[in-house]
N, C-alpha and C positions, 0 to 999 in steps of 0.2 A: 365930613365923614361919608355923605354920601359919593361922593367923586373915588372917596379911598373905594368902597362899596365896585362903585364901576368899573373902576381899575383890575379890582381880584375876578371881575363877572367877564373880564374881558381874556383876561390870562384863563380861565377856566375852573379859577378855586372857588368854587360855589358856596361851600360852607362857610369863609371868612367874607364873600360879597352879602351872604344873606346875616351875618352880625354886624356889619359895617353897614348895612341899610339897619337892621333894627336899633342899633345906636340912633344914626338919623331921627328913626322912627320918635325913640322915646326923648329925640330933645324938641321935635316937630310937637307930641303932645303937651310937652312942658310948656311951650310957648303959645299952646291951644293954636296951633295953624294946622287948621282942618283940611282943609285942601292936600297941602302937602304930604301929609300923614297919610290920604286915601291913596295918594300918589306911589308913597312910600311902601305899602300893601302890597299895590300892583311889582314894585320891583322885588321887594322880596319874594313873594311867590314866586313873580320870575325866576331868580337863584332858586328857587327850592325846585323848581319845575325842569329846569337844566339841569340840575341832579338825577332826577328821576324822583324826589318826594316828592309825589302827588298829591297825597295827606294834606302834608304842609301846605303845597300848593295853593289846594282847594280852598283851605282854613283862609289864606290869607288874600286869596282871589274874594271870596266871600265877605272878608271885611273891606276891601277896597270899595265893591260892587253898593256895602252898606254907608261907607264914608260918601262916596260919589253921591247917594241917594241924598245924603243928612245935606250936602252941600249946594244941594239941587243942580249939579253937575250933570245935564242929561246926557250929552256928547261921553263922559270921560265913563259914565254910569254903563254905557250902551260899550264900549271898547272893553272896561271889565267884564260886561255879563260874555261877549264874545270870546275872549281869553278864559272865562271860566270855564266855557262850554268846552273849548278845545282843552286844557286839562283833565273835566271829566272824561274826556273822548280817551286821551292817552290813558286814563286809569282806568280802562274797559268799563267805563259806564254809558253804553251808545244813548239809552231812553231818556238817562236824565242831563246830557249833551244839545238831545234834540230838543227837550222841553228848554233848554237855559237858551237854546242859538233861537227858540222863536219867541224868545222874551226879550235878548237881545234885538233881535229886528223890530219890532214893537220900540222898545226907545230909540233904536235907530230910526226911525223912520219920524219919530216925533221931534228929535233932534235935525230930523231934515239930513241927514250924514247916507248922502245914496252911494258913497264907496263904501259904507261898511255895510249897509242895505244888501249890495250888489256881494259883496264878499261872505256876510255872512248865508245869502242863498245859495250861494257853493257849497259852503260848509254845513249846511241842511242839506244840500243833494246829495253830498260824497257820505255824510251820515246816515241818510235814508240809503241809500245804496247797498251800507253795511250791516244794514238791519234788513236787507231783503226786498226793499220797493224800490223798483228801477222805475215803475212808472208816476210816483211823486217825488222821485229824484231828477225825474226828465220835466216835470211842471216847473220845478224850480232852477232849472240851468238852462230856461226856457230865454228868450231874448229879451225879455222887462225883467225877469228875474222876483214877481210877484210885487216888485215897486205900481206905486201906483201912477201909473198914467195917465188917468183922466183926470187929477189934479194939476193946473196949469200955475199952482204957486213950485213942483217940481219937478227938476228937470227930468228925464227919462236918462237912465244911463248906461253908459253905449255898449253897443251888441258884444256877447261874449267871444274872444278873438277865436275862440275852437269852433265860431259859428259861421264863420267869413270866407266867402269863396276866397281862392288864393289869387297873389297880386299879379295882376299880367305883369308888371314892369319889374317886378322880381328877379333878375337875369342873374346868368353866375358870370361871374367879374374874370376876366381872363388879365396874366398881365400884363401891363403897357411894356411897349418894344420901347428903347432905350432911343432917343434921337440925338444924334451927335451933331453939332456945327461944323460946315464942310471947313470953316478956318481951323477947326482944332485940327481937324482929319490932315490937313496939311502939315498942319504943322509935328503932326505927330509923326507923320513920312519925312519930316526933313531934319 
């Protein structure tokens, strides 16, 4: 069911991809497989969120973020709160975007997970940005990106590439002249 689900999510029928996941959903609870079922939240919201119901979205971003919690899934807990954020963000709620992406960072960071650490401090700067502060949007698209660095249990993760002077060996590619073998050249005269 859920496979049918991806199928309608891929062609763009969102309303048959988010029943074809909630099918899923409620054979995932009959079977009590918790895991799956938070899983199952995230995709449906998904379909609702490719629609444009945000509602929905929200509702069902919000039970994923709570399934991950019950499962002690910190990783998958920390990718929903960031995915929630960014739907509050499209249903113009910047404040409560910014509160979800630095609760997300918060188990991203306890998760140890420094690409979504590093991702989600983007998505706090370009937030902050649109709420009016360029200057805690430029702390946080700063090059540690507010990860912590003086813990040597995690890596540092690498500089933002809009931060990178550009490559000397960058050349533009002209294209190669065609070399012919002087036997063809003959033989193509005779």
């Amino acid at each position: 069911m859920e496979s049918v689900g991806g199928a309608h999510q891929e062609l763009g029928d969102y309303d048959r991809a988010a029943d074809w996941f909630g099918r899923a959903l409620a054979q995932r609870q009959a079977r009590d497989e918790r895991a799956d079922a938070a899983r199952l939240y995230g995709r449906i919201a998904a379909a609702h969120t490719y629609a444009g119901r945000y509602g929905e979205a929200l509702r069902n971003w919000r039970a994923a973020v709570a399934g991950h919690r019950k499962n002690g899934d910190v990783p998958a807990q920390a990718r929903a709160l960031s995915e929630l954020a960014r739907v509050q963000e499209y249903a113009g709620r910047p404040e409560e975007s910014l509160a979800t992406c630095h609760e997300a960072v918060e188990w991203a960071r306890r998760a140890e997970d420094v690409r979504l650490q590093a991702a989600l401090q983007l998505r706090l700067a370009d937030t902050l940005d649109r709420l009016g502060d360029p200057a805690s949007a430029a702390l946080h698209r700063g090059p540690r990106s507010g990860c912590s660095a003086r813990s040597s249990r995690r890596p540092i993760p690498p500089p933002n590439p809009r931060n990178l002077p550009p490559n000397p060996w960058n050349t533009t590619l002209t294209p190669a002249k065609s070399v012919v073998h002087p036997q063809k050249i003959d033989a193509l005269k005779g």
